[in-house]
C-alpha positions as CSV (number, residue, x, y, z in Angstrom):
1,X,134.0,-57.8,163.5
2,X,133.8,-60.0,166.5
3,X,132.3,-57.0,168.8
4,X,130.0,-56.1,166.1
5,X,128.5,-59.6,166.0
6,X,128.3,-59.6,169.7
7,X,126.5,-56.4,170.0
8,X,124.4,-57.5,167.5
9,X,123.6,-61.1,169.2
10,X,123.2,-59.2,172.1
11,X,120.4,-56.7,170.6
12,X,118.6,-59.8,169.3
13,X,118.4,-61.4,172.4
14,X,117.5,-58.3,174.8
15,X,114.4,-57.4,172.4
16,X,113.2,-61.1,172.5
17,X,114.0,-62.5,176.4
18,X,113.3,-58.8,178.5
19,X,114.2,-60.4,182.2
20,X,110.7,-58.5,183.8
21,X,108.6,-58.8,181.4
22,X,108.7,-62.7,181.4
23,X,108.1,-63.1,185.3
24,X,105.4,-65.1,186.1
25,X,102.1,-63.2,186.4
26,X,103.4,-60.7,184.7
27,X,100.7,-60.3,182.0
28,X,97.6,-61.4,184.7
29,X,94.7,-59.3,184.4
30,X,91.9,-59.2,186.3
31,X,89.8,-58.8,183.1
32,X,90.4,-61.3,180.0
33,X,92.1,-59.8,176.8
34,X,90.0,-60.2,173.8
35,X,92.3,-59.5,170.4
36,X,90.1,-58.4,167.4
37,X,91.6,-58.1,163.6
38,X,91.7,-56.2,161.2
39,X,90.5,-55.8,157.5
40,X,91.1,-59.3,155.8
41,X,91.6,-61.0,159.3
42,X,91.1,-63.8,160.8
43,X,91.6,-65.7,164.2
44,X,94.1,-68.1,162.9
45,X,94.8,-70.4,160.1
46,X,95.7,-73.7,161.2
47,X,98.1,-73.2,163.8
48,X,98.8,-69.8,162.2
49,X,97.7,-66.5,163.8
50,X,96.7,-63.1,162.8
51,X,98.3,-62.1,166.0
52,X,101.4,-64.0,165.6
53,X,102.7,-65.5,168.8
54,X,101.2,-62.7,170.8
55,X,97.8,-64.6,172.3
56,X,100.8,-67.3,173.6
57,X,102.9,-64.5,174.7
58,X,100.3,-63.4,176.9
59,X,98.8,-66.5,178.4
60,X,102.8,-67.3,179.0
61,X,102.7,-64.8,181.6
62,X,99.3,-65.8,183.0
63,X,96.5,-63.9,181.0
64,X,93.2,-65.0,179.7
65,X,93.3,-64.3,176.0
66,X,90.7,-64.7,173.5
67,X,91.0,-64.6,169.3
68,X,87.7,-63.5,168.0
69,X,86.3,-63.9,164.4
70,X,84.6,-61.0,162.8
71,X,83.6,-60.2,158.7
72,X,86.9,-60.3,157.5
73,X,85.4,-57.2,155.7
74,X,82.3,-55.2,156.6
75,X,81.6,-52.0,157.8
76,X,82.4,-50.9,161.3
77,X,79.4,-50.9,162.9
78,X,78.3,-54.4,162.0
79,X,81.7,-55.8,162.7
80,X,81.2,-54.0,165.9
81,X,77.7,-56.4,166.6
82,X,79.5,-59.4,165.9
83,X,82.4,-58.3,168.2
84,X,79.5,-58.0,170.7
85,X,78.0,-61.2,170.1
86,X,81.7,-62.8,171.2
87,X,82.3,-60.5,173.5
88,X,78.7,-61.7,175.7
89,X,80.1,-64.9,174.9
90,X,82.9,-64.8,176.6
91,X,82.1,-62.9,179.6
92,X,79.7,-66.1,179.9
93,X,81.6,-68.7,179.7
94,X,84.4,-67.1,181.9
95,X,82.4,-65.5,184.4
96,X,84.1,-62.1,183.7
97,X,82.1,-58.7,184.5
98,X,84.1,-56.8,181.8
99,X,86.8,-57.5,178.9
100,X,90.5,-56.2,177.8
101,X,89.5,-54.8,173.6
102,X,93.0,-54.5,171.6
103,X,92.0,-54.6,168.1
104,X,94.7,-53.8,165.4
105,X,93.6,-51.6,162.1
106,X,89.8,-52.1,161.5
107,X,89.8,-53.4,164.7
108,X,90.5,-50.7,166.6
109,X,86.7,-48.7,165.7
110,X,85.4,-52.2,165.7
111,X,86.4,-52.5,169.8
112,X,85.6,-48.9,170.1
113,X,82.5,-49.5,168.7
114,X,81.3,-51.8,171.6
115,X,82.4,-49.9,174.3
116,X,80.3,-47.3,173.2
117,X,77.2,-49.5,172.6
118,X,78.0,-51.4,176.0
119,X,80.5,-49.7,178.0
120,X,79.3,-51.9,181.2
121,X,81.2,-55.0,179.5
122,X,84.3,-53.2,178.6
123,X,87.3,-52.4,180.9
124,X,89.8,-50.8,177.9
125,X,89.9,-50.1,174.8
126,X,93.4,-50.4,173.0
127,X,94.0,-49.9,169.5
128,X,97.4,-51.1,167.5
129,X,98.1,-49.2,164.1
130,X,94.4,-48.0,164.8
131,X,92.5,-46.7,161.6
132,X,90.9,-44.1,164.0
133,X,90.7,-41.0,161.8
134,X,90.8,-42.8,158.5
135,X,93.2,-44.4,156.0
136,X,94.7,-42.3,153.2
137,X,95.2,-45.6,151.4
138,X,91.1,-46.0,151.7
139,X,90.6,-42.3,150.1
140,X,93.1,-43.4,147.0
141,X,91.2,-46.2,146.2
142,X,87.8,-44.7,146.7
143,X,89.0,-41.6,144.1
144,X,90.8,-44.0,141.9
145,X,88.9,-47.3,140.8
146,X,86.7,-47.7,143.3
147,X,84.9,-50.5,141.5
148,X,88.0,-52.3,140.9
149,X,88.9,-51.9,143.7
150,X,85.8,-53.2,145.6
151,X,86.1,-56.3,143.7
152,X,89.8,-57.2,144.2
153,X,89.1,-56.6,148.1
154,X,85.7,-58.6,148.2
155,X,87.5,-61.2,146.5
156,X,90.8,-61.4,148.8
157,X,88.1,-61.3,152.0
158,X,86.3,-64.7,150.5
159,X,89.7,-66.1,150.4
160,X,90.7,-65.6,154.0
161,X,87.2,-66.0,154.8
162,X,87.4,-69.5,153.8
163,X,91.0,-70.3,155.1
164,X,90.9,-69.2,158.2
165,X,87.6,-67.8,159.5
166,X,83.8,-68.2,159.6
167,X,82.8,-68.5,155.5
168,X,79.3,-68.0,156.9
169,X,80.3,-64.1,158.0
170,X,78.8,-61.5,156.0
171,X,81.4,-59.7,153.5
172,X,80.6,-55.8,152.2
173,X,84.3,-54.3,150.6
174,X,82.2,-51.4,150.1
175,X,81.4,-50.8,153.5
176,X,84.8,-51.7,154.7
177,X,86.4,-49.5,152.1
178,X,84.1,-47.0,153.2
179,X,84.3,-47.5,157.3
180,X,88.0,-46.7,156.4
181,X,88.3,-43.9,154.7
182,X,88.5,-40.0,156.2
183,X,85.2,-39.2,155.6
184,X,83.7,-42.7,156.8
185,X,85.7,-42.6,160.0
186,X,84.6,-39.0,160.7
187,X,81.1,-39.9,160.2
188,X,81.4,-43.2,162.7
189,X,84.2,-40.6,165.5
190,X,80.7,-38.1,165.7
191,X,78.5,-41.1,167.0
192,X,81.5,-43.3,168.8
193,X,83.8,-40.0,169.7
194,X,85.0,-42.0,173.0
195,X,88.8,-41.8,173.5
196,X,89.6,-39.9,169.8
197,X,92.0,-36.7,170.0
198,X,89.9,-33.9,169.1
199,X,93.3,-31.7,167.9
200,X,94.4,-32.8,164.8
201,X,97.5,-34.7,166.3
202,X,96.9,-34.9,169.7
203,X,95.9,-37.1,172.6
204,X,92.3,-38.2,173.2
205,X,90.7,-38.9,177.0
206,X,92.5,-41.4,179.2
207,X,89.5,-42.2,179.9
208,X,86.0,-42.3,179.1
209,X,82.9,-43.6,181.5
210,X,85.3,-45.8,183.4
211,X,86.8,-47.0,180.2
212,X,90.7,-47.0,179.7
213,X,91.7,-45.6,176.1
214,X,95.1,-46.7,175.0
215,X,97.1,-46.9,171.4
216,X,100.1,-47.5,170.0
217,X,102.1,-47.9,166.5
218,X,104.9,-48.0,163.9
219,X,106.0,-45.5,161.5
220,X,108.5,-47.5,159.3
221,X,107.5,-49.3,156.0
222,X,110.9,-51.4,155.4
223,X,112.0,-53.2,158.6
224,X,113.3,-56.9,158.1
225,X,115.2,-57.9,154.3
226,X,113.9,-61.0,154.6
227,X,110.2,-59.7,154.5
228,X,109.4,-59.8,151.3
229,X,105.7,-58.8,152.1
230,X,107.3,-54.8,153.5
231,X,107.7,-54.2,149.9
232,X,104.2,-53.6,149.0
233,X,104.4,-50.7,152.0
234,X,106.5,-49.4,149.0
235,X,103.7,-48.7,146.8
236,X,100.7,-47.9,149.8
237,X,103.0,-45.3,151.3
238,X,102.7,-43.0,148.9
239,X,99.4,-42.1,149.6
240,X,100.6,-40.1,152.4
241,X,103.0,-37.9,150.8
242,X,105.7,-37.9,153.1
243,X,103.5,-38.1,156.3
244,X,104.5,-40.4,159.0
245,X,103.0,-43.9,159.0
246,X,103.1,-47.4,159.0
247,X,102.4,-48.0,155.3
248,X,98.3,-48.0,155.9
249,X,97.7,-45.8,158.7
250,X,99.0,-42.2,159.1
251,X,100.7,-42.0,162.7
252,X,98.0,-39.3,163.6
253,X,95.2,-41.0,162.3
254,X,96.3,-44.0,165.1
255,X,96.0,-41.9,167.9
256,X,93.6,-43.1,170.6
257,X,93.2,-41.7,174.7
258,X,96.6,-42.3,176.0
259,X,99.4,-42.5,173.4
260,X,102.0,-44.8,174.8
261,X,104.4,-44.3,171.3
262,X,103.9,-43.6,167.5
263,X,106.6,-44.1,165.8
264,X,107.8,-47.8,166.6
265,X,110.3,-49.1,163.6
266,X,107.5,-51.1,162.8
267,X,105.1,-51.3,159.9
268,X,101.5,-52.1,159.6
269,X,102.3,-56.0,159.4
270,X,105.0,-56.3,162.5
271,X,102.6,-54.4,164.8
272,X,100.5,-57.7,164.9
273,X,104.4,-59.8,164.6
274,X,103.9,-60.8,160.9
275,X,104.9,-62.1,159.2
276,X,106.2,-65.1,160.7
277,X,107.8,-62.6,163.7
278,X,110.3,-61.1,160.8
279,X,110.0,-57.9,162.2
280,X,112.7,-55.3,163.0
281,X,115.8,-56.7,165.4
282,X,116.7,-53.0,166.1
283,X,113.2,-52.4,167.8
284,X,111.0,-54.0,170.8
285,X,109.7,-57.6,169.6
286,X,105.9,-56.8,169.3
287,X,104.9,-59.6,171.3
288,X,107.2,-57.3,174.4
289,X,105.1,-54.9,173.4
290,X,102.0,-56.8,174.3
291,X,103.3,-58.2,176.8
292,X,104.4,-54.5,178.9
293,X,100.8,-53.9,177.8
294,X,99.1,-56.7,179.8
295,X,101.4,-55.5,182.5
296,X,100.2,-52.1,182.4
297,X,96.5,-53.2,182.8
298,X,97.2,-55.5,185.2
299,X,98.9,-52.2,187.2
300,X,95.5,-50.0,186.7
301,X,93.5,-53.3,188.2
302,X,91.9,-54.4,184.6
């Protein structure tokens, strides 16, 4: 019992405190990272982050990082301009040529978005459980009740709107709902194609006009018992009928240029370290995920 606790201890503690990845500079890019949400995101709440932990994680190890704000839910292309907007911005204020784009979920086209529209101000693209071919889950509710279902996400967006972003922002649930789904992601991957796998499970370009193309996700739905928010995975991953995913993105559907792994034991939530960092203890910590990512950057001079 005794060695069991220890080797479990020891797991805990090697997934949380990885010696290398916690030297100093280890996480200094050249270009500053800019982390963009997802569908009902926000920058943070309070003190509370839609990245949880990861923006400190980084700048622990000497990065620039920025939270942005976009329409908690909008349509891909004008989440994309206000991405922009920020994006200008920032490369002001810091005196930047380029940026570092990891957007998790929605934010993943949203990134990819402005490096097609200005690939002078980006340096990579990285997306995190990216909706990238389009969410099953999206195609349910758009076949189901899609009226219903518009007005339970335009209300739910309003609400994190107000909380914990910019209540000014634009909301359209049917143009998120839309922007997610196969058919609107195919639509948006023939005028953005930049870094997507053309083969149905494949690998896209590395890279793209001097643009990096990176991704990464989980492929488990239950991953910490005292998560109570993994449950609803329960009920969304059904809409993939036994296909790999993370409970709202098929593992496929995430790929983006170079896959560095797609099948984490990590759902849609503890990609981004929600909630509260209760993810799995048998898996990397997301934010060493992050952190190996800055490191890789940093390694390719971005």
């Amino acid at each position: 019992m005794k060695k069991l606790l220890l080797t479990l201890i020891t797991l805990f503690a090697l997934s949380w405190f990885p010696v290398a990845s916690h030297a100093a500079g280890y996480t200094q890019t050249r270009y500053p990272i800019v982390l963009v949400h997802g569908l009902f995101g926000f920058d943070s709440i309070g003190s509370y982050d839609y990245f949880y932990g990861v923006a400190n994680a980084l700048r622990s190890g000497g990065a620039n990082v920025y939270l942005v704000q976009v329409s908690a839910t909008n349509s891909t292309e004008v989440r994309g301009e206000q991405l922009l907007t920020q994006v200008q911005q920032i490369l002001a204020v810091t005196g930047a040529a380029k940026v570092n784009l990891i957007g998790h979920s929605h934010g993943s086209p949203t990134a990819r978005y402005v490096a097609s529209v200005r690939p002078d101000l980006v340096a990579s693209v990285t997306g995190v459980g990216g909706v990238n071919k389009g969410s099953k889950v999206a195609d349910v509710l758009i076949g189901a009740a899609p009226e219903a279902a518009y007005t339970v996400v335009e209300a739910f967006s309003a609400l994190m709107s107000t909380l914990g972003g910019d209540p000014t922002l634009p909301q359209d649930a049917h143009g998120a709902v839309q922007s997610l789904s196969t058919a609107g992601s195919l639509a948006f991957n023939a005028q953005h194609p930049q870094g997507i796998p053309t083969s149905a499970c494949g690998e896209g370009a590395y890279q793209v006009g001097g643009i990096y193309y990176f991704s990464w996700s989980g492929a488990k739905i239950l991953t910490n018992p005292l998560d109570v928010v993994d449950l609803h995975f329960l009920l969304t991953t059904q809409a993939f009928n036994g296909e790999p995913n993370d409970g709202l993105v098929a593992t496929c559907s995430t790929h983006l240029g170079k896959v560095i792994r797609d099948n984490y034991k990590l759902n849609h939530l503890d990609e981004v370290n929600q909630m509260f960092g209760l993810t799995n203890i048998f898996e990397t910590n997301p934010l060493t995920l992050y952190r190996q990512h800055a490191n890789r950057l940093q390694g390719l001079g971005l």
